[in-house]
TIVO-2410 file (N, C-alpha, C; in nm, 3 decimals):
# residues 147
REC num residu      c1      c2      c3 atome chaine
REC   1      X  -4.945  -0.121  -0.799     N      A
REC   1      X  -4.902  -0.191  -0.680    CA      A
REC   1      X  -4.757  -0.237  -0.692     C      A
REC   2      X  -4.724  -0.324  -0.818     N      A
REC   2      X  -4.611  -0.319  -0.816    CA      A
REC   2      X  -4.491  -0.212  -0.813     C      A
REC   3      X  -4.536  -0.120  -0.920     N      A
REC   3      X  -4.465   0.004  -0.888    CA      A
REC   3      X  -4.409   0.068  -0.722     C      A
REC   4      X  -4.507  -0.004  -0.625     N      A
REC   4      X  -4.459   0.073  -0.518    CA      A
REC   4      X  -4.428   0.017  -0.445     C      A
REC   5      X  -4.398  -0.153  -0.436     N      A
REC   5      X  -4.297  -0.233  -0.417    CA      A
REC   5      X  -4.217  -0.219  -0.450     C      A
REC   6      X  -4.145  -0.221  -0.640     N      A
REC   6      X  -4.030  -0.157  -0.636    CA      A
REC   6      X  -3.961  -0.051  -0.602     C      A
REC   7      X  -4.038   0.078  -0.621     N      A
REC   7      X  -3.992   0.199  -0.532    CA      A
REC   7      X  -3.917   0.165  -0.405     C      A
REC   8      X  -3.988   0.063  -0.342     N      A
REC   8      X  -4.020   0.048  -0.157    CA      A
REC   8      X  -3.820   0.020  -0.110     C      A
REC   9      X  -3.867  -0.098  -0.221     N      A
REC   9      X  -3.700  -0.169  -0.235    CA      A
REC   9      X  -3.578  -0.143  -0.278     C      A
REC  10      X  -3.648   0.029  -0.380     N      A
REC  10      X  -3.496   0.062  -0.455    CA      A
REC  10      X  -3.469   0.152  -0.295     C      A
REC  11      X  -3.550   0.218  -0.273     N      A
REC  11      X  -3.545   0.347  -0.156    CA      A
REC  11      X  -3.426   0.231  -0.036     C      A
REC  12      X  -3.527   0.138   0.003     N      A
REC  12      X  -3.430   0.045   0.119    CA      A
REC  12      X  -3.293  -0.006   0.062     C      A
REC  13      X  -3.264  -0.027  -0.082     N      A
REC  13      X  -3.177  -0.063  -0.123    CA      A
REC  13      X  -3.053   0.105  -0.087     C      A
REC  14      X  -3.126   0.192  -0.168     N      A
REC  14      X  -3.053   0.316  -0.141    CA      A
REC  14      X  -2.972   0.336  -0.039     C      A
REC  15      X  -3.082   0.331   0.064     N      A
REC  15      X  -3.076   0.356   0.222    CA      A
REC  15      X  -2.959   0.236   0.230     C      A
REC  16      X  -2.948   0.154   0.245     N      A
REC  16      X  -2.877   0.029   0.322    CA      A
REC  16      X  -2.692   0.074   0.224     C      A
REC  17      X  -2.735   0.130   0.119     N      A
REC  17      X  -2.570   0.170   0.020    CA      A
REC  17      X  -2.508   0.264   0.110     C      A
REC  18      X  -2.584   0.339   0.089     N      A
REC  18      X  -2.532   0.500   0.189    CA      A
REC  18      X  -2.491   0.460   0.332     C      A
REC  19      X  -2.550   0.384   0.390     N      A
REC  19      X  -2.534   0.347   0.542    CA      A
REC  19      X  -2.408   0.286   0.538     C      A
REC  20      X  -2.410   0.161   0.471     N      A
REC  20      X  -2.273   0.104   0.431    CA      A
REC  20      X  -2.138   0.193   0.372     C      A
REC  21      X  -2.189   0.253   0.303     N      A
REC  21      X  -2.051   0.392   0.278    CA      A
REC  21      X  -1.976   0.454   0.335     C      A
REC  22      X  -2.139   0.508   0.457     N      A
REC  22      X  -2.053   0.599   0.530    CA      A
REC  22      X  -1.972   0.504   0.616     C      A
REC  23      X  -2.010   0.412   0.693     N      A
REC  23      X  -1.954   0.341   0.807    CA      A
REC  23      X  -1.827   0.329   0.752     C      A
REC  24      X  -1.814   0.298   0.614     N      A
REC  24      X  -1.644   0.257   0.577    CA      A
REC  24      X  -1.585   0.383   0.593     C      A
REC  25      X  -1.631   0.468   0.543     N      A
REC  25      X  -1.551   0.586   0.530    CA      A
REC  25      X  -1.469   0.686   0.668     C      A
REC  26      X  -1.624   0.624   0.758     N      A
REC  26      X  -1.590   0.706   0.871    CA      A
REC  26      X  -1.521   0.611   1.015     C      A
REC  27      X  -1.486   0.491   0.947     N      A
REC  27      X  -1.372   0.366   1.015    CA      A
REC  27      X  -1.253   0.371   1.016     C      A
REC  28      X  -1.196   0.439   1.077     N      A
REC  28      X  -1.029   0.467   1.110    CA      A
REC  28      X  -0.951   0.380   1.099     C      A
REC  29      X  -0.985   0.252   1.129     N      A
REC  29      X  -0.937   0.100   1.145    CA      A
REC  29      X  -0.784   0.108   1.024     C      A
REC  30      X  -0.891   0.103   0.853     N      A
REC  30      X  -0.861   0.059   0.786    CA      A
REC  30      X  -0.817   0.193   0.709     C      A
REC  31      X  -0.671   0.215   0.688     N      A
REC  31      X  -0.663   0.322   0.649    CA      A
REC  31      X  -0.557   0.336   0.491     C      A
REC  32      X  -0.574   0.403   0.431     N      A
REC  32      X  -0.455   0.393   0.302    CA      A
REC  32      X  -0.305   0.418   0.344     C      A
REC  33      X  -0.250   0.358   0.220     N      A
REC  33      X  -0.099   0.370   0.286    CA      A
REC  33      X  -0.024   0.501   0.312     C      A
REC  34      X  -0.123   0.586   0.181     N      A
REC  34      X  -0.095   0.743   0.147    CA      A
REC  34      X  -0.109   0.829   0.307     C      A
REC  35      X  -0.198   0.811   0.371     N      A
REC  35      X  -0.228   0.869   0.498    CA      A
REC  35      X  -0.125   0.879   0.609     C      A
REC  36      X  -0.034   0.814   0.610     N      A
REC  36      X   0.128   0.794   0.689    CA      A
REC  36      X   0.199   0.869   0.621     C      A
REC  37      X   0.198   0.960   0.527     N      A
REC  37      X   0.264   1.079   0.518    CA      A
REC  37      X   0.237   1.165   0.623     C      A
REC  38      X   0.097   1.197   0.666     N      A
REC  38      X   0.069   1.297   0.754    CA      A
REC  38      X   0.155   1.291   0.899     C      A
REC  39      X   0.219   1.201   0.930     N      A
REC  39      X   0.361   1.177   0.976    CA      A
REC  39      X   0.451   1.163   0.973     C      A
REC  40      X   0.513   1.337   0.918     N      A
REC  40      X   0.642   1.352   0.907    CA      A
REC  40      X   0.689   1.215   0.853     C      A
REC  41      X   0.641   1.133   0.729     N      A
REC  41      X   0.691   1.073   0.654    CA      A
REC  41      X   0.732   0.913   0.736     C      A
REC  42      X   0.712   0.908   0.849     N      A
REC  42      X   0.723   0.775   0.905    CA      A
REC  42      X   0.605   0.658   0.883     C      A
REC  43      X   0.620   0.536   0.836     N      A
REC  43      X   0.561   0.480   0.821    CA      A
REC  43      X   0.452   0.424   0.952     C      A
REC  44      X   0.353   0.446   0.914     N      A
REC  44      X   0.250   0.341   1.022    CA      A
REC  44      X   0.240   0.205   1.017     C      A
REC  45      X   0.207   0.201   1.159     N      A
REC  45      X   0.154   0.049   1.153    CA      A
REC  45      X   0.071   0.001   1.050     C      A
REC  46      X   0.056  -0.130   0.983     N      A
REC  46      X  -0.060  -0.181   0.956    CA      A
REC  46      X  -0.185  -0.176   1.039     C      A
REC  47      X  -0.263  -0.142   0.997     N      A
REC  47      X  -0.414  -0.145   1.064    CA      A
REC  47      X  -0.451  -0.259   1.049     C      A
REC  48      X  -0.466  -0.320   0.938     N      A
REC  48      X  -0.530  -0.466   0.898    CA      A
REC  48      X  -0.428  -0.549   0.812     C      A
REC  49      X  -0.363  -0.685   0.816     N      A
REC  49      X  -0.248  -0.753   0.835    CA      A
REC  49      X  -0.285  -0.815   0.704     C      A
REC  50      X  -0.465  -0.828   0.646     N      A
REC  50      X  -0.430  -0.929   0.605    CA      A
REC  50      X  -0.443  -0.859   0.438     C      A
REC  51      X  -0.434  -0.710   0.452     N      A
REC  51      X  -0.376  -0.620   0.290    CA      A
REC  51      X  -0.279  -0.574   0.325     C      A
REC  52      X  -0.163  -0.556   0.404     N      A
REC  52      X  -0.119  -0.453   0.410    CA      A
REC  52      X   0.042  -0.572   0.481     C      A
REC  53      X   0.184  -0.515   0.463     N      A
REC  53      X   0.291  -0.609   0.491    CA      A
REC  53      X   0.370  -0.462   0.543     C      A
REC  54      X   0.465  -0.465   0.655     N      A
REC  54      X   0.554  -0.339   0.728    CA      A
REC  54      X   0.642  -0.454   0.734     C      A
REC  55      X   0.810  -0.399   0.685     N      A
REC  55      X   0.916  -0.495   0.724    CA      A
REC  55      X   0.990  -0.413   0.735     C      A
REC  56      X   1.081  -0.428   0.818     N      A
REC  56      X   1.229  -0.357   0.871    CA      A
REC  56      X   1.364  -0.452   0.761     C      A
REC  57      X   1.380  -0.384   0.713     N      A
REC  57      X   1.540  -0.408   0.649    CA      A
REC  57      X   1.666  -0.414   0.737     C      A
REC  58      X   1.795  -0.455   0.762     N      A
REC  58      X   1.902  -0.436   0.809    CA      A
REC  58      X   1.937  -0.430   0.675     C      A
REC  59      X   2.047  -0.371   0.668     N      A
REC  59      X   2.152  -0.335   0.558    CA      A
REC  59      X   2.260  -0.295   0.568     C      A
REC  60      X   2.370  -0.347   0.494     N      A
REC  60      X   2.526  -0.264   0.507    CA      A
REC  60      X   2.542  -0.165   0.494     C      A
REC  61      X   2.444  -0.046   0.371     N      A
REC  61      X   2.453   0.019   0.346    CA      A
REC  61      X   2.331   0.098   0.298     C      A
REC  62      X   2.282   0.173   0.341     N      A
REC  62      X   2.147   0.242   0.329    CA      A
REC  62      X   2.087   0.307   0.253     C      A
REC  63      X   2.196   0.407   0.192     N      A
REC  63      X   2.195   0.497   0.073    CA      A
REC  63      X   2.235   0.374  -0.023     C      A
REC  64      X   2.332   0.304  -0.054     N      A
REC  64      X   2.333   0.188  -0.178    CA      A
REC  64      X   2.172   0.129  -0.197     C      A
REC  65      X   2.113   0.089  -0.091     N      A
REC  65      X   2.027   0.002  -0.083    CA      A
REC  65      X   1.943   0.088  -0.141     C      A
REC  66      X   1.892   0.202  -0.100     N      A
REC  66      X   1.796   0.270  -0.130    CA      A
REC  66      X   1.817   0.335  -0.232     C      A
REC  67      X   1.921   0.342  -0.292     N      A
REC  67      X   1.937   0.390  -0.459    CA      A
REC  67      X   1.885   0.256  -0.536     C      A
REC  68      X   1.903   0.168  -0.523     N      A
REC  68      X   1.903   0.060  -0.562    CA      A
REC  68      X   1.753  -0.018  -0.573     C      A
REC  69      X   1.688   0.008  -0.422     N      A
REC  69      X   1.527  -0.004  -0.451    CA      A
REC  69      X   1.498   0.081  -0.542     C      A
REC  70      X   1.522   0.257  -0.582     N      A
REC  70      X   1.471   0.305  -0.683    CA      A
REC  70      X   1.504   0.256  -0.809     C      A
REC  71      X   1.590   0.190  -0.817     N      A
REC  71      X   1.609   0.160  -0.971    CA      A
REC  71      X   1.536   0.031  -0.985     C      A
REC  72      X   1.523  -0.066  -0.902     N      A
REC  72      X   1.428  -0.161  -0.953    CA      A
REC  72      X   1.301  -0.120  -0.957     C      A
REC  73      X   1.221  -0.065  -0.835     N      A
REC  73      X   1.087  -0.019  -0.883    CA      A
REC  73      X   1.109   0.051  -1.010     C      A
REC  74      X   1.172   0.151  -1.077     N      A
REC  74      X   1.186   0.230  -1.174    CA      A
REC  74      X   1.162   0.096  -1.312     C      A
REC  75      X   1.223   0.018  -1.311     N      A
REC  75      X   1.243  -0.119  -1.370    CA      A
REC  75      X   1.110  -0.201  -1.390     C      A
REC  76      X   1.035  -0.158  -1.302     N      A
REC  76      X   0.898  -0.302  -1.282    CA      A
REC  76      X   0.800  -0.247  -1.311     C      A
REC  77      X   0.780  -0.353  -1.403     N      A
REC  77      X   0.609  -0.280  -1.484    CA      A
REC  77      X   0.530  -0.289  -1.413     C      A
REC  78      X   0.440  -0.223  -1.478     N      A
REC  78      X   0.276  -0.140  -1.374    CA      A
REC  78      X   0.306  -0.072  -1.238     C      A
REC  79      X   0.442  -0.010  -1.172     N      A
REC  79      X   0.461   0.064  -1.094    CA      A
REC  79      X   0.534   0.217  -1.115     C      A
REC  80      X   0.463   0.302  -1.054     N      A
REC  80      X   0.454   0.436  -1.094    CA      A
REC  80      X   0.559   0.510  -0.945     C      A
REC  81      X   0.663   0.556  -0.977     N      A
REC  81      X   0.728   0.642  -0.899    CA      A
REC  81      X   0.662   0.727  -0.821     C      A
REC  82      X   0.543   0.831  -0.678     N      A
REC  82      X   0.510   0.881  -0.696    CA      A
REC  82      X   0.603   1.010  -0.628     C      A
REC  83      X   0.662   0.991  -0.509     N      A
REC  83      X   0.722   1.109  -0.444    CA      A
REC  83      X   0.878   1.013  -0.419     C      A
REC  84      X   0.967   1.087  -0.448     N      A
REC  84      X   1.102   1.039  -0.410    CA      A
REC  84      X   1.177   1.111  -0.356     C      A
REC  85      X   1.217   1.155  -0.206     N      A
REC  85      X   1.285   1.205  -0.177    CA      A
REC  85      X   1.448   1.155  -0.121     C      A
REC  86      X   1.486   1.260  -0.033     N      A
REC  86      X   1.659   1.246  -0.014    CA      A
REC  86      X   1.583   1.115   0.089     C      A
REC  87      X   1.488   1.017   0.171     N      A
REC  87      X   1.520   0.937   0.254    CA      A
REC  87      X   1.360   0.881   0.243     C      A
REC  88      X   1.300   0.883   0.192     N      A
REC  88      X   1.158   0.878   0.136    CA      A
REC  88      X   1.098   0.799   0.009     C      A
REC  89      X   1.043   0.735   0.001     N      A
REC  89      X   0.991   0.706  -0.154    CA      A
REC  89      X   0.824   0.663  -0.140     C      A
REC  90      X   0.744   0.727  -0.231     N      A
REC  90      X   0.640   0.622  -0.217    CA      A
REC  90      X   0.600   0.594  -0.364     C      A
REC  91      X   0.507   0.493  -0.444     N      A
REC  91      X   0.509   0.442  -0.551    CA      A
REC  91      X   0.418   0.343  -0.572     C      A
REC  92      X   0.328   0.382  -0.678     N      A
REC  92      X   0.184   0.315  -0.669    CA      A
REC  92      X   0.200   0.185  -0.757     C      A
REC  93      X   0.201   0.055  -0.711     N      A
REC  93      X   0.129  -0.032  -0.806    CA      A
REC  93      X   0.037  -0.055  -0.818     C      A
REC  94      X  -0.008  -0.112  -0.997     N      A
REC  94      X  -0.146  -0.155  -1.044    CA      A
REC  94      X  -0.133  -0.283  -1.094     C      A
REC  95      X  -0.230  -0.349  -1.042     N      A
REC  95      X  -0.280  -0.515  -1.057    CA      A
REC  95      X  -0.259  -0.538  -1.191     C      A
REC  96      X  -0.260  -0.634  -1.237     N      A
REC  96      X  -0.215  -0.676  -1.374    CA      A
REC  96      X  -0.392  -0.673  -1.462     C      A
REC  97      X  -0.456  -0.768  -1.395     N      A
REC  97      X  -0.610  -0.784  -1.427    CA      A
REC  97      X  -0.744  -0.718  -1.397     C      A
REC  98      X  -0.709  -0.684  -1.261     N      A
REC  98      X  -0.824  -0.607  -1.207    CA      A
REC  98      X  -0.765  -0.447  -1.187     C      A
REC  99      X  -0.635  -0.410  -1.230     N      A
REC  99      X  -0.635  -0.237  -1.216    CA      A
REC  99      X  -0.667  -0.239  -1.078     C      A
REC 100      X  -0.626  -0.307  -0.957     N      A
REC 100      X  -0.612  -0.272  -0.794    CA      A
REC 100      X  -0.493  -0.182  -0.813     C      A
REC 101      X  -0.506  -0.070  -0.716     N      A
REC 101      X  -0.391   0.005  -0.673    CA      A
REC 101      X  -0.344  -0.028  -0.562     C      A
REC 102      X  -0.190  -0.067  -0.506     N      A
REC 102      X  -0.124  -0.053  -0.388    CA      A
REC 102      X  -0.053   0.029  -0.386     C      A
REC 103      X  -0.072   0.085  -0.291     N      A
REC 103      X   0.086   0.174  -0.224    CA      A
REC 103      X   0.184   0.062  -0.193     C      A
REC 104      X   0.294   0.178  -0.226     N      A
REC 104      X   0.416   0.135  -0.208    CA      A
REC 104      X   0.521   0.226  -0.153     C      A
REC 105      X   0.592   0.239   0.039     N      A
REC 105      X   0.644   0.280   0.072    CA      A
REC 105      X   0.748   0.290   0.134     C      A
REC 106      X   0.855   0.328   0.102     N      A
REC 106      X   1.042   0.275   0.185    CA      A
REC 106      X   1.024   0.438   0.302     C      A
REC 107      X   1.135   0.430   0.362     N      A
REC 107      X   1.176   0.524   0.470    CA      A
REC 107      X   1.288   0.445   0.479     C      A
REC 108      X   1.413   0.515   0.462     N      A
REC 108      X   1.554   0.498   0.481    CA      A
REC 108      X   1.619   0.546   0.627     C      A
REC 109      X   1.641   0.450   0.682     N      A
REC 109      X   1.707   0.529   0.824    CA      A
REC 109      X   1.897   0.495   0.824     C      A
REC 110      X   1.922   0.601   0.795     N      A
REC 110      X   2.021   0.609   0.761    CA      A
REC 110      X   2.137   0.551   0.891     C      A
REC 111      X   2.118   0.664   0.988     N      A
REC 111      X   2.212   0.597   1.075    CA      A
REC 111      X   2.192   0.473   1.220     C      A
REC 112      X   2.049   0.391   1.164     N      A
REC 112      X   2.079   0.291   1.188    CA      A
REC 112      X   2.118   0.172   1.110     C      A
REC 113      X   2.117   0.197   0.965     N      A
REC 113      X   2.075   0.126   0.835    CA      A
REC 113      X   1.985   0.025   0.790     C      A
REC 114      X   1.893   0.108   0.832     N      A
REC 114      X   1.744   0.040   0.807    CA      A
REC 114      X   1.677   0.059   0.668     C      A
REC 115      X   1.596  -0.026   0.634     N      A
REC 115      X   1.496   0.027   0.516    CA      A
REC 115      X   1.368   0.001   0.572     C      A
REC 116      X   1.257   0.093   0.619     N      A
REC 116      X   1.139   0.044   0.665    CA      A
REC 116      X   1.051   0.030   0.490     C      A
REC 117      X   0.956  -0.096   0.452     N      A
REC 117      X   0.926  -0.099   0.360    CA      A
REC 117      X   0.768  -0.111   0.365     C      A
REC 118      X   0.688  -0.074   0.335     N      A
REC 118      X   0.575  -0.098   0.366    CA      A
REC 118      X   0.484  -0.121   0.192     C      A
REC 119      X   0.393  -0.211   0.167     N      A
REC 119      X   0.326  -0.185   0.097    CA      A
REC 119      X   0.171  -0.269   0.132     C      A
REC 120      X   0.055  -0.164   0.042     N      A
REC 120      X  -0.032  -0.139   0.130    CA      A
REC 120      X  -0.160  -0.177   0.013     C      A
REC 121      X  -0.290  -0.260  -0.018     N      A
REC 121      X  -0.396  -0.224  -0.079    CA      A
REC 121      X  -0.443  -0.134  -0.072     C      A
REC 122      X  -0.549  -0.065  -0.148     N      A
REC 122      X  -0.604   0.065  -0.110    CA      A
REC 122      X  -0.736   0.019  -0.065     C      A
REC 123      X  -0.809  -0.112  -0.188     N      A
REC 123      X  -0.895  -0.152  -0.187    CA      A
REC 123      X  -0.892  -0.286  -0.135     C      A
REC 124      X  -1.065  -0.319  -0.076     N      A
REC 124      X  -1.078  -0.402   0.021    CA      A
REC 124      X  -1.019  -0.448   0.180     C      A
REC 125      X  -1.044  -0.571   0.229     N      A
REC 125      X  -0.972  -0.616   0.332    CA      A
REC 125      X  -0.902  -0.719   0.317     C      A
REC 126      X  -0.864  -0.807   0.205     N      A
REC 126      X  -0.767  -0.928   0.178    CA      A
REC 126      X  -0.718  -0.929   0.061     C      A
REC 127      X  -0.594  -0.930   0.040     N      A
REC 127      X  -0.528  -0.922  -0.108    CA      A
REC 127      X  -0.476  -1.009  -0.131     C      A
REC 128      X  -0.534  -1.172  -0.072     N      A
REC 128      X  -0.446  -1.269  -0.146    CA      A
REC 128      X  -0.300  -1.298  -0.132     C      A
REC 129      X  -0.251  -1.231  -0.069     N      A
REC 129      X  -0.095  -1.240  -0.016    CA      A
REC 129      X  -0.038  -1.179  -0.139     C      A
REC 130      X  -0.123  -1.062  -0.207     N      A
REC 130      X  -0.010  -1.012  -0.284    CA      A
REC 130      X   0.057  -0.900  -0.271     C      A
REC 131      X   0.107  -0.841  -0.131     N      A
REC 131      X   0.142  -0.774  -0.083    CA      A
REC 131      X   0.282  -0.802  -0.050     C      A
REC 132      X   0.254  -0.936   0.030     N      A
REC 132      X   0.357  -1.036   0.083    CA      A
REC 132      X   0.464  -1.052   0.002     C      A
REC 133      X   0.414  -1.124  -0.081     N      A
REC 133      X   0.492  -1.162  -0.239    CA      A
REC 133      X   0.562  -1.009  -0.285     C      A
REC 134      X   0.502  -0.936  -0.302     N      A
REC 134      X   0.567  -0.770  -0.358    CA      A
REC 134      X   0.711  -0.793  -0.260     C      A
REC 135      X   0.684  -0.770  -0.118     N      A
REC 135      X   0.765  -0.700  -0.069    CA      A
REC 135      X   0.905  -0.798  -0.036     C      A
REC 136      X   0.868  -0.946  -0.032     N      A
REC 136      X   0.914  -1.080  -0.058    CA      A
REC 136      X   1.051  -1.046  -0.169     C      A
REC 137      X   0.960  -1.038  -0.291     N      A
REC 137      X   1.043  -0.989  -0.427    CA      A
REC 137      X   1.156  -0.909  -0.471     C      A
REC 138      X   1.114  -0.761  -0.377     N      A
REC 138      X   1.153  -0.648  -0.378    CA      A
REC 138      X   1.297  -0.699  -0.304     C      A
REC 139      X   1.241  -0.731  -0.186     N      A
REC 139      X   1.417  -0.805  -0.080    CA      A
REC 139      X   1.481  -0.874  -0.122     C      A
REC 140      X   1.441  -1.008  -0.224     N      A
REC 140      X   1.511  -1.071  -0.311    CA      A
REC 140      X   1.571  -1.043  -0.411     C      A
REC 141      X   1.527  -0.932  -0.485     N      A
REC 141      X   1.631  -0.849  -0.592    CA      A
REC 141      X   1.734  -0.790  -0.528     C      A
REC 142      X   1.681  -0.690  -0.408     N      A
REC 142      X   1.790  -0.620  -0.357    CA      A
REC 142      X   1.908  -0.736  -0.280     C      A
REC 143      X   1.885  -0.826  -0.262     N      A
REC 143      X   1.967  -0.951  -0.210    CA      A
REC 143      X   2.067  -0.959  -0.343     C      A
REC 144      X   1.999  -1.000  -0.388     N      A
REC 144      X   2.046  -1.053  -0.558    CA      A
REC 144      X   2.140  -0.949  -0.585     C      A
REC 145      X   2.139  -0.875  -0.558     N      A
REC 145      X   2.249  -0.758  -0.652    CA      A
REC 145      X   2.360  -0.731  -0.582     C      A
REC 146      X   2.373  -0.767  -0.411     N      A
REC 146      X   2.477  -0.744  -0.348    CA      A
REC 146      X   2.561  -0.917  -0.365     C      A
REC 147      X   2.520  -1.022  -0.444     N      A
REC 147      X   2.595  -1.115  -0.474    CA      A
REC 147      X   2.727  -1.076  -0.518     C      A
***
């Protein structure tokens, strides 16, 4: 008898995982940062505000600036270079404790002199504002160096 109580409950337990899986999976809402490549490299909106930070840069100089974000990410531990192109960058960080991955993405617009910066959780729906803080940081170095 007991035996087929537990059965009863692993089966409903099963059932209720899978149901929950798919629904995430098949929720457009919430999407990775990696997935805004599939547009010609322009960054997307945030879907959900409270993992994910999009900021527009002004800058004097676009190409300085953006040589310059590569060398600090290049510089900062637990972040991994992944694609760098002539106006492009994207670049994965990992959490210090828990091994979370964020994306991390610039788009250089040259002749307005913009830096669009985006960085993104992969996992969950709230990161604690450590997204905020990243991209916070990132503007404050690049500040810092045109002193």
């Amino acid at each position: 008898m007991l035996n087929k109580i537990l059965k009863y409950d692993l089966v409903k337990f099963l059932f209720f995982f899978v149901v929950i899986v798919f629904v995430i999976l098949i929720n457009k809402k919430y999407t990775f940062a990696i997935e805004s490549l599939k547009d010609n490299d322009i960054l997307a909106d945030c879907s959900n505000p409270k993992n994910c930070v999009l900021e527009t840069w002004k800058v004097r100089d676009a190409n300085k600036s953006f040589t310059e974000l590569i060398d600090i990410l290049k510089n900062t531990p637990r972040i991994k270079l992944i694609d760098i192109r002539e106006d492009y960058l994207h670049a994965l960080a990992k959490s210090r404790v828990m091994k979370f991955i964020d994306d991390i993405e610039i788009k250089k617009i040259e002749k307005e002199s913009i830096l669009k910066v985006k960085s993104k959780s992969r996992n969950g729906f709230y990161d604690l504002g450590v997204n905020k803080r990243r991209i916070n940081t990132l503007h404050f170095r690049l500040i810092d160096i045109y002193k």
